[in-house]
C-alpha positions as CSV (number, residue, x, y, z in Angstrom):
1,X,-13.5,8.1,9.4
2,X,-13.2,7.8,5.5
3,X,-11.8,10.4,3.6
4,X,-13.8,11.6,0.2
5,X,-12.1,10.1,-2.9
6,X,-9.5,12.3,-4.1
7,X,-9.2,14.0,-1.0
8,X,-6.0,12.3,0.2
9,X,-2.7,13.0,-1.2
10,X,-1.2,9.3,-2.6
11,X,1.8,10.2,-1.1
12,X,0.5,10.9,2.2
13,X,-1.3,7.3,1.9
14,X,1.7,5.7,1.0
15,X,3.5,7.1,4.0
16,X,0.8,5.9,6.0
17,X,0.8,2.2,5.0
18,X,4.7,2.4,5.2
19,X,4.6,3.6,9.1
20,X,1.7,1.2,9.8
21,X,2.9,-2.1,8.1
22,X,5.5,-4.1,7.4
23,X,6.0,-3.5,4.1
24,X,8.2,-1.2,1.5
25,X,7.5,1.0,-1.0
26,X,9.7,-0.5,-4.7
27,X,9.0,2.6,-7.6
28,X,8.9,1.4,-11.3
29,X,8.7,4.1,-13.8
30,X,8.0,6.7,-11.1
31,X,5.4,4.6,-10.0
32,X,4.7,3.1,-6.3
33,X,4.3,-0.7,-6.3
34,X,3.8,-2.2,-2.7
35,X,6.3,-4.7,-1.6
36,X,4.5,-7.0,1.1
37,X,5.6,-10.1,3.3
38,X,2.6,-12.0,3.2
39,X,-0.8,-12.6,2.0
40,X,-2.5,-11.8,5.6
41,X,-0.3,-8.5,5.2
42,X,-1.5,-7.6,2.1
43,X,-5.1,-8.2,3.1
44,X,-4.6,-5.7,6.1
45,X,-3.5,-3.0,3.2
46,X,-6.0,-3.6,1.4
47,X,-9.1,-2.8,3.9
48,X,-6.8,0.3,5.6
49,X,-6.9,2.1,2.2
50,X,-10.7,1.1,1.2
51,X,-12.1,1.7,5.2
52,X,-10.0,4.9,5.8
53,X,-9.3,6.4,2.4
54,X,-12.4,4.7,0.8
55,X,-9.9,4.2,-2.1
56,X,-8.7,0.8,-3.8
57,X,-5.4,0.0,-3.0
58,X,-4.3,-0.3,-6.9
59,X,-5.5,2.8,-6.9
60,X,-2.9,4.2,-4.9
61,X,-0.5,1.6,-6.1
62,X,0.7,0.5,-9.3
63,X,1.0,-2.9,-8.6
64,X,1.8,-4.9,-5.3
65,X,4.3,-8.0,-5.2
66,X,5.5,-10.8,-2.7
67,X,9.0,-10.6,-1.1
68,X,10.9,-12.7,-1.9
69,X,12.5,-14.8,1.0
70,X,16.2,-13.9,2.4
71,X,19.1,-16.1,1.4
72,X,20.5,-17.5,4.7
């Protein structure tokens, strides 16, 4: 069930995405930018906001960027 624009909180959406995916939350500015592992990841965030927020994801988060890989 989609929830009307502007009717969600962004923080509660962010909080959502954090407990759902593998992902982080980075803040630039005071502004949320989405850290994600990979592309299929990013696609699953993507259609979670828009099908049960009926939001874009940029507009809940500034920008969104690839980890970068761990040094061993």
């Amino acid at each position: 069930m989609a929830l009307n624009r502007g009717a969600a909180d962004q923080d509660y959406i962010i909080e959502q995405v954090v407990q759902l995916f593998q992902c982080r939350v980075l803040w630039s500015e005071g502004r949320p930018c989405l850290e994600y592992s990979s592309l299929e990841e990013l696609d699953k965030v993507y259609e979670y906001v828009r099908t049960r927020f009926d939001m874009d994801m940029l507009d809940v988060f500034f920008t969104a960027v690839e980890s970068l890989p761990q040094d061993d």
